[in-house]
C-alpha positions in Angstrom: 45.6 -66.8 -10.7 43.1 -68.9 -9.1 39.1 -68.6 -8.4 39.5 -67.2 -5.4 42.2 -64.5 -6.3 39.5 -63.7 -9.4 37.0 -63.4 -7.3 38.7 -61.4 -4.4 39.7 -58.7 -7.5 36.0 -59.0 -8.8 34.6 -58.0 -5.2 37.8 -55.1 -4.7 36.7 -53.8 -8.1 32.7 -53.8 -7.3 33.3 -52.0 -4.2 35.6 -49.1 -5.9 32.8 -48.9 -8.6 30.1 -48.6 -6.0 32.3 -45.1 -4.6 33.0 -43.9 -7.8 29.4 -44.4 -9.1 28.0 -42.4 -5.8 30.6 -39.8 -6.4 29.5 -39.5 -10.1 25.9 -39.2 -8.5 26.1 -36.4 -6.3 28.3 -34.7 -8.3 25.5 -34.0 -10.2 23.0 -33.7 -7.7 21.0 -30.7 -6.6 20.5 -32.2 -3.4 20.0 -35.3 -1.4 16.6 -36.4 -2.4 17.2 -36.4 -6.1 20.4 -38.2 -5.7 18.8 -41.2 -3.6 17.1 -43.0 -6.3 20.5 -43.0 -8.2 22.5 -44.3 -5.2 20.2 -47.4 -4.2 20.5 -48.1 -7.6 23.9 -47.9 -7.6 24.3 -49.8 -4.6 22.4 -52.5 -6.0 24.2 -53.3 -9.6 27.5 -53.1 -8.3 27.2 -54.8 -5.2 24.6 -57.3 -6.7 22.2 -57.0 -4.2 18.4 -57.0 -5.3 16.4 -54.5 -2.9 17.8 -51.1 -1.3 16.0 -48.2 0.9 16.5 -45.8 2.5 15.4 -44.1 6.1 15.6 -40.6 7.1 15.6 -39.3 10.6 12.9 -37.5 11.5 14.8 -35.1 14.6 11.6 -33.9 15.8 10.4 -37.5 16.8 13.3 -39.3 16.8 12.4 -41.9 14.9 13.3 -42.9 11.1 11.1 -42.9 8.8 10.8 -44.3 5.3 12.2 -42.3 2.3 12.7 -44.6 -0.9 13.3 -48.1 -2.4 14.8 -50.0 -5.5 14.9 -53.1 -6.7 15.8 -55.1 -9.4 13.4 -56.2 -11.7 10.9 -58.8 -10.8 10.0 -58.2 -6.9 5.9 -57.2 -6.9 6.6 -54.1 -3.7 3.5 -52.9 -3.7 2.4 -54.3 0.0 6.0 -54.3 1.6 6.2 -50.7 0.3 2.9 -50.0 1.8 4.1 -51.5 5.1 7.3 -49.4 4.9 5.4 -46.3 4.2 3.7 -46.2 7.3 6.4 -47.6 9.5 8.3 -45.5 12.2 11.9 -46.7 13.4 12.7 -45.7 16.8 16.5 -46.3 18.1 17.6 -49.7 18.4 14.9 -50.8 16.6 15.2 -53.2 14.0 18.3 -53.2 11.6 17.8 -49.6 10.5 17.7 -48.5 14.3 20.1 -50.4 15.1 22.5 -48.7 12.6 21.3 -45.6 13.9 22.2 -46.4 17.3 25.5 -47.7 16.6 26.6 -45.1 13.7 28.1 -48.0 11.9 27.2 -50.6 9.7 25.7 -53.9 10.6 24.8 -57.6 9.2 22.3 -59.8 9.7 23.3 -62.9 8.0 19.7 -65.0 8.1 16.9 -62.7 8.6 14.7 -65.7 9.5 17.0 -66.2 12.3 16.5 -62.1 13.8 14.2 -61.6 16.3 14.7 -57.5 16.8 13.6 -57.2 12.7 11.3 -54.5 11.5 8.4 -56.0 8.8 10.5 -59.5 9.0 7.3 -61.0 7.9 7.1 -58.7 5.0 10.9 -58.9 4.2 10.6 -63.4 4.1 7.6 -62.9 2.3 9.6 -61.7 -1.0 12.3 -64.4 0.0 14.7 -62.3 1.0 17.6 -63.5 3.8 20.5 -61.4 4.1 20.5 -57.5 5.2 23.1 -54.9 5.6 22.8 -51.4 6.7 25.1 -48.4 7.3 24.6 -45.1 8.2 24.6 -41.7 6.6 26.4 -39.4 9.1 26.8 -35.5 8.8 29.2 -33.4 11.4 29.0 -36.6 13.8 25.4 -37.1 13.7 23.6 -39.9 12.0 20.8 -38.5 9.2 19.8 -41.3 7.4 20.1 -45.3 6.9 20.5 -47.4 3.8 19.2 -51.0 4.4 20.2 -53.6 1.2 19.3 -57.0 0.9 19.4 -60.0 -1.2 17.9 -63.4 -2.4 21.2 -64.9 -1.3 22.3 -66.0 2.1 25.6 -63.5 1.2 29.1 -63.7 3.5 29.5 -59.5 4.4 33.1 -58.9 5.7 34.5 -56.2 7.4 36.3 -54.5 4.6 32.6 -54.3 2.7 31.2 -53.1 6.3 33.9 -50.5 6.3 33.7 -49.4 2.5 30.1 -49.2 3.0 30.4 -46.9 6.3 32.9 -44.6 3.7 29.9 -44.6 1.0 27.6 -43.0 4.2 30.6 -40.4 5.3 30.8 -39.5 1.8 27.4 -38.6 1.2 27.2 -36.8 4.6 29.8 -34.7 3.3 27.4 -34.1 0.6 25.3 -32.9 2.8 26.9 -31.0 5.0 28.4 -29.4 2.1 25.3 -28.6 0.4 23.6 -27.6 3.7 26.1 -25.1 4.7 25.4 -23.7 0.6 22.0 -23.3 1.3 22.3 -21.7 4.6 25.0 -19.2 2.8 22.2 -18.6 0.1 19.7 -18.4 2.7 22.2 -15.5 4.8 22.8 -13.9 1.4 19.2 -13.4 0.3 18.4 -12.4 3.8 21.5 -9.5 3.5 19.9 -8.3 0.2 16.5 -8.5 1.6 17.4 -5.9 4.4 20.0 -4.2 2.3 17.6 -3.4 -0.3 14.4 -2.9 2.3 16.6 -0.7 4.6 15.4 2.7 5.7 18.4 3.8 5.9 20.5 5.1 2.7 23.4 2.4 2.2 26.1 3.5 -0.3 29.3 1.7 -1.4 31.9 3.9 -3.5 35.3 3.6 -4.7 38.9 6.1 -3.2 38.0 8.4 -6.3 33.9 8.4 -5.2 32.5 6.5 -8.2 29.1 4.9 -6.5 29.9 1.2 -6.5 26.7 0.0 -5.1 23.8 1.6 -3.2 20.3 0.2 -2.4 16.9 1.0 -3.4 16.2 3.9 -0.7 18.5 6.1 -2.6 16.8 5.2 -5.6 13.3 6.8 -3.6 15.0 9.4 -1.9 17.0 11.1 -4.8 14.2 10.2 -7.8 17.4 8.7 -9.7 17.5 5.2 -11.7 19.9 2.6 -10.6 21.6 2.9 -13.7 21.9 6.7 -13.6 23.7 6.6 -9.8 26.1 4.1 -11.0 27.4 5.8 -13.5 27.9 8.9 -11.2 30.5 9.7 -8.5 29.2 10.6 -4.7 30.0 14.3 -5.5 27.8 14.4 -8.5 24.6 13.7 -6.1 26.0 16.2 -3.1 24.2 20.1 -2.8 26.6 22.3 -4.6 27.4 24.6 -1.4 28.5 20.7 0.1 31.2 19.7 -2.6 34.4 21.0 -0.7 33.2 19.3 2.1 31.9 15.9 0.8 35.4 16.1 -0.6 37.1 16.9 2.5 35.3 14.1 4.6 36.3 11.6 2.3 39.9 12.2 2.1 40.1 12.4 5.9 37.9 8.7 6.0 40.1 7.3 4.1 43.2 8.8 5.5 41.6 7.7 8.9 39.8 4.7 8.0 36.5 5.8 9.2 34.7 8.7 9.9 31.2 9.0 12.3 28.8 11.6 12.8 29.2 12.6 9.2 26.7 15.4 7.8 26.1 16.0 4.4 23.3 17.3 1.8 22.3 16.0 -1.8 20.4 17.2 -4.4 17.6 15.4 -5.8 16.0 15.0 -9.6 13.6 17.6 -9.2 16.2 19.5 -7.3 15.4 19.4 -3.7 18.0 19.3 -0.8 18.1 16.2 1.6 20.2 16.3 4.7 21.3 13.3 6.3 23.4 11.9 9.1 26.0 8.4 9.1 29.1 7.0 9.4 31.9 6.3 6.5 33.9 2.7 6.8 36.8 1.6 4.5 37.8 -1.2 3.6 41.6 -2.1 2.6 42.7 -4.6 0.5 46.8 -5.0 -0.3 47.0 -1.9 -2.5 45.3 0.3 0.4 41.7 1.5 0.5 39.6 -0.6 -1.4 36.3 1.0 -1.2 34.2 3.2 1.4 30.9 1.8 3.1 28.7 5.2 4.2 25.8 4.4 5.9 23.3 7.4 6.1 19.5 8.3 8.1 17.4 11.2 6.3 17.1 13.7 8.6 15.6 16.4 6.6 12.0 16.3 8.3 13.9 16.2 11.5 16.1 19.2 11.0 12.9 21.1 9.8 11.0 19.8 12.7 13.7 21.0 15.0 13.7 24.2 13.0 9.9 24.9 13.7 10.3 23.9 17.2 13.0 26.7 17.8 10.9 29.2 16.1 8.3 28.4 17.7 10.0 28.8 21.3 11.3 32.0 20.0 7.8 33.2 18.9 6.0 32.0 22.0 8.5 33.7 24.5 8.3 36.6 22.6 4.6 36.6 22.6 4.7 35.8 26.5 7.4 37.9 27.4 5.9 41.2 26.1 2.8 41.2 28.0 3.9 39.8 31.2 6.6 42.8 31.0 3.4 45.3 30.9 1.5 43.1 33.8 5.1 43.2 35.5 5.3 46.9 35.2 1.7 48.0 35.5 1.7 45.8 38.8 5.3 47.6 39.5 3.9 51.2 39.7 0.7 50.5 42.0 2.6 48.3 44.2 5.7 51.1 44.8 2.6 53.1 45.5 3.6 55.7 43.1 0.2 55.6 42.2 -1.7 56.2 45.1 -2.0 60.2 44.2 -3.2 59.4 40.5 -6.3 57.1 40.7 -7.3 57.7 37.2 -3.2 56.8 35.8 -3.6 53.7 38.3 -6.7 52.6 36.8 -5.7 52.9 33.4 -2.6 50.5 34.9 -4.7 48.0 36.3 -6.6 47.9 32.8 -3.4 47.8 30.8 -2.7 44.3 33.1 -6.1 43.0 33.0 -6.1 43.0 29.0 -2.5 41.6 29.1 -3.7 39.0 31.4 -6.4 38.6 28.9 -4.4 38.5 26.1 -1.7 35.7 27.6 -5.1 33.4 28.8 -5.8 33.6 25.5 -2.4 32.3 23.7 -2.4 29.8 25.8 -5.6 28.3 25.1 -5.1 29.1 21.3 -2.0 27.0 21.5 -3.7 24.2 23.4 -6.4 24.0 20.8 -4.0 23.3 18.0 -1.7 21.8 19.4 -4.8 19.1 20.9 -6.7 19.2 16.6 -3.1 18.8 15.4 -2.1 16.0 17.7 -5.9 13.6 16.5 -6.2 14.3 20.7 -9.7 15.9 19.8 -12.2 13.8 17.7 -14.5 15.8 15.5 -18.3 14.9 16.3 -19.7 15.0 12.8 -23.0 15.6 12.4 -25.4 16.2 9.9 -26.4 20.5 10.6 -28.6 22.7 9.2 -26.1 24.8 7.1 -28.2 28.1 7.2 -28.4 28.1 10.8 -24.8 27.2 11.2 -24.0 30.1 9.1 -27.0 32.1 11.1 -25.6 31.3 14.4 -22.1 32.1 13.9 -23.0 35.6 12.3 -25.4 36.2 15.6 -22.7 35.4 18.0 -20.8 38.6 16.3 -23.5 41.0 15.9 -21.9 42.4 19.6 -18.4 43.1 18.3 -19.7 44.2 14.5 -22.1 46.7 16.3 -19.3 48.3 18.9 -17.3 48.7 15.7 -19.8 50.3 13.5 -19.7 47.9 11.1 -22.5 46.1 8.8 -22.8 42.5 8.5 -24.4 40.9 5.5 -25.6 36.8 5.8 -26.4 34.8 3.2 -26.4 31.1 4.0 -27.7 28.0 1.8 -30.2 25.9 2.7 -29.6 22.1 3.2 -27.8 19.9 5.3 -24.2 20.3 5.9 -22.1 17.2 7.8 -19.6 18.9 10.0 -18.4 19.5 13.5 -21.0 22.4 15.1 -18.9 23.5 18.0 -15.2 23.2 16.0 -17.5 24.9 12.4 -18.2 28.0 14.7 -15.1 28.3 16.4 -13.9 28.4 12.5 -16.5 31.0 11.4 -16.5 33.3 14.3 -12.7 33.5 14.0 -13.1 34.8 10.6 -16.1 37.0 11.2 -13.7 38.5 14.3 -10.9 39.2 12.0 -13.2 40.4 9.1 -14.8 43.0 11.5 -11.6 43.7 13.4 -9.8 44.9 10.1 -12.5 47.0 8.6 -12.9 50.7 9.0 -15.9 51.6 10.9 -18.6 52.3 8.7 -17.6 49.2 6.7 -19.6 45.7 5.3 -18.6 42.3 5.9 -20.5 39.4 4.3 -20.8 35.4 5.4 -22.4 34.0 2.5 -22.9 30.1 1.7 -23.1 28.4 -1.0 -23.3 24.8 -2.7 -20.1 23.9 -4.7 -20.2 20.7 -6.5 -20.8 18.0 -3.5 -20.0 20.3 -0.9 -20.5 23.9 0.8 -18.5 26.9 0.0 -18.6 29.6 3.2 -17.2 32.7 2.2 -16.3 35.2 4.3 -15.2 39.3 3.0 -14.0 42.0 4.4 -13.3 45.7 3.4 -10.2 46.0 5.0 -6.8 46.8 4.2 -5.9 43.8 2.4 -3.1 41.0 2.6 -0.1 41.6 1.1 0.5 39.0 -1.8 3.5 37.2 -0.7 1.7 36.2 2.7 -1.0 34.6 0.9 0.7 31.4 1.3 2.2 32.1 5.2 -1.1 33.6 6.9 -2.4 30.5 8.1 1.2 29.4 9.6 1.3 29.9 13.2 2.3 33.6 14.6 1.7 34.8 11.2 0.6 38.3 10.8 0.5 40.8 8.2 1.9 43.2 10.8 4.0 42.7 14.2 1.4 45.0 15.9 -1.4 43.4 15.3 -1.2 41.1 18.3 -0.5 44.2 20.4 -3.4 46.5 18.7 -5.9 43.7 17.6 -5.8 41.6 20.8 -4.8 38.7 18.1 -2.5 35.5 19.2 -1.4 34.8 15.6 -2.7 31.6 15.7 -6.9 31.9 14.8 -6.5 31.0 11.1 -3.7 28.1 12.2 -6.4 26.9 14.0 -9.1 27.3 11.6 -6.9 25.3 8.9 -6.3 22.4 11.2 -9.8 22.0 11.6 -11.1 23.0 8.3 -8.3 20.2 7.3 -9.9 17.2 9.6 -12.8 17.9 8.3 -11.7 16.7 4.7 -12.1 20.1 3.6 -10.0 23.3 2.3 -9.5 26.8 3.5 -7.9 29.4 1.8 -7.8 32.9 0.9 -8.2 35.5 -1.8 -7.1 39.3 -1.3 -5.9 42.5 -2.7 -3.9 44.6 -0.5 -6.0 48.1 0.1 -9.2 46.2 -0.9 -9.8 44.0 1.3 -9.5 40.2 1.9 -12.0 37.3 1.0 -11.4 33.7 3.0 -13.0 30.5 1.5 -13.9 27.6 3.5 -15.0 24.4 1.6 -16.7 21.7 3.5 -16.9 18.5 1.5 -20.7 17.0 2.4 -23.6 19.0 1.8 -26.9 18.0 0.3 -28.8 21.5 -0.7 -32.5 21.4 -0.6 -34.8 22.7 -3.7 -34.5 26.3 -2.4 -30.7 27.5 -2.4 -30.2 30.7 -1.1 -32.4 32.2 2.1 -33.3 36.0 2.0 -30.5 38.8 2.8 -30.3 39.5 6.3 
């Protein structure tokens, strides 16, 4: 062998060792930037060049900007690194842009002799004269550019251009393959981000229903640790009256493959029933089904909103049906003229209409009114009252109807300042007072009384009527709730006064509720939550 077939192996051997020692690099790497270091360096010792950098691209500005240099020991880069630092590349520009431009790699042979050369003065200043760049490229594009150089005026062939533009594919394959890991991280976190955050309830489970995997809504929804559903089959969460039929939708999803509009109830911990709505999706594998994806909405709110709704419509067009049929009739009789002979009968008609017309004006406004608090569309205006005359004006306003039905009224309010809504407070009291005095015999008592209870006021208001029965203690103050059917008819009542009275007890911050024994009577409690009381508590009896 001669010199030149030693050297020609020496330079074939320094060029394999530069790919395998990039390859030993980033198979270690995390990513690019901590591999970069490693690689110049790498570049440098087998190549036996003496300073290496590297240039990013920035894409928003289209230019390259400096990442990172090494060198060998000796070279004082403190001011060229300084330079570099605050350089910016644009295409064409220089050998880095100019490798950028091309996508390929490029020598300058005498750097002295390079008029388009970025920080030439810089570069002769640490003596150096030769320069070679390539180009890092990923899916086409160029990303980056390494820029070597040496001490040496150095002879750079095309096979060293070439293994040096396979060193830049190479790591672009890096990056593209690290790139697309990330972004499949990136998708998979943002999966399990909305899988787990869903509002709806997201349920995997195997042919036989064991619960494979499920996300945190069933964990709120159910009260159940993850642990606890996943040792558990679908069937062992379902309502008991629902188990032939969770069972039967299953076998027909995965007879069918998939299965919408599916409607099903679970129990929860503490035993209550949800109902929701969804869809069931297999999956199949070689074997056959695989596993089931059921994707579920909690309608339970919903079906009991719809439930009220449809009462409600029944209720109302009872309530409105029954006395338009008597205005209907009434109306009937004196416009047949079978009337005309009877004027006392066709008085009593026209009276039965007008207190039917009455009674449907007001319904109408009674449902207005809570339907308006219920809905926030009325504000509250609270202001600070004098409780005793609150109480004092609400108990005057009835002294008409308490008179005409011969029955006493007893008032005993508090002194001091109550914060509360006057208008929607008396429309609250009155209500009361008219049912107190509407349910006791004649010859009767009722009694407002007021009184301070802790930081608030307590308004009590009793009765000596025929009582409540005890399991509608908890139902009165529902809407069309009665203790008897005929009380709309024989009271002139809506059913909806104390509905109303809770809804605006209730945006007052306060409480309303009620204490009775059926043949003795009834007590209601309304508890306001500011009051300041002055030194004096209780005014005379009235």
């Amino acid at each position: 062998l001669n010199v030149r077939d030693i050297s020609e192996r020496n330079r074939v051997r320094a060029q394999l060792e530069v790919q395998n020692a990039v390859a030993r690099v980033l198979a270690d790497a995390v990513n690019l930037d901590q591999s970069i270091p490693e690689i110049l360096q790498a570049l440098c010792n087998n190549l036996d060049w003496e300073l290496s950098e590297f240039w990013a691209v920035d894409p928003e500005q289209n230019i390259l900007a400096f990442n990172f240099a090494w060198s060998l020991p000796g070279f004082d880069l403190r001011s060229f690194l300084d330079i570099s630092q605050h350089t910016r590349i644009h295409p064409g520009e220089g050998l880095a842009g100019r490798v950028r431009q091309r996508a390929g790699a490029i020598h300058v042979a005498d750097i002295s002799h390079e008029e388009n050369f970025v920080r030439r003065t810089e570069v002769e200043a640490l003596s150096l004269k030769t320069a070679v760049g390539f180009p890092i490229r990923s899916r086409e594009a160029v990303i980056g550019v390494f820029t070597l150089f040496s001490l040496r005026t150095r002879h750079v062939d095309e096979e060293l251009l070439s293994m040096l533009n396979t060193v830049g594919a190479q790591i672009g394959q890096f990056i593209a393959r690290k790139r697309a890991e990330q972004q499949i991280s990136e998708s998979e976190d943002r999966y399990h981000y909305l899988f787990e955050n869903s509002a709806d309830l997201i349920l995997t489970f195997a042919p036989d229903g064991s619960i494979l995997h499920l996300n945190a809504t069933w964990l709120r929804t159910l009260g159940y640790s993850r642990e606890d559903l996943m040792k558990m089959r679908i069937f062992d969460i379902v309502a008991p009256e629902d188990q032939e039929s969770c069972q039967a939708l299953i076998e027909h999803a995965l007879t069918t493959g998939s299965l919408n509009k599916v409607e099903l109830t679970f129990k929860t911990r503490d035993g209550r029933l949800v109902i929701v709505e969804g869809s069931i999706n297999c999956r199949y594998g070689v074997a056959g089904v695989e596993y089931c994806n059921a994707i579920f909405q909690d309608v339970t709110k919903r079906r009991e909103v719809d439930r009220m709704k449809n009462e409600f419509i029944s209720v109302v067009s009872h309530e409105l049906r029954t006395p338009l049929t008597s205005i209907r009739g009434s109306l009937g009789l004196l416009a047949g003229g079978a009337l005309r002979k009877d004027p006392e009968k066709a008085e009593r008609m026209l009276d039965i209409a007008l207190k039917n017309t009455e009674r449907l004006v007001r319904l109408i406004n009674d449902i207005l009114d809570i339907e308006k608090i219920e809905s926030g569309k009325i504000s509250l205006d609270i202001q600070p009252l004098d409780a005793a005359d609150l109480v004092m004006q609400a108990s005057a306003t009835m002294h008409a109807m308490a008179d005409a039905n011969h029955v006493r009224m007893e008032v005993r309010p508090a002194r001091g300042t109550v914060y509360a809504d006057r208008d929607r407070m008396l429309q609250t009291l009155t209500n009361l007072l008219s049912n107190a005095i509407k349910f006791s015999p004649p010859e009767n008592r009722i009694s407002i009384i007021s009184e301070p209870r802790d930081t608030g006021l307590l308004i009590r208001v009793r009765d000596q009527g025929r009582g409540i029965p005890h399991h509608k203690l908890q139902t009165i103050f529902e809407r069309f709730q009665q203790v008897d059917a005929s009380d709309s008819r024989d009271k002139g009542g809506t059913g909806l006064g104390l509905a109303i009275c809770r809804s605006i007890v209730q945006q007052h911050g306060g409480a309303i509720w009620v204490d009775s024994t059926e043949g003795l009577g009834s007590e209601f409690f309304v508890l306001l939550p500011r009051f300041q009381p002055e030194n004096s508590s209780v005014l005379p009896t009235h």
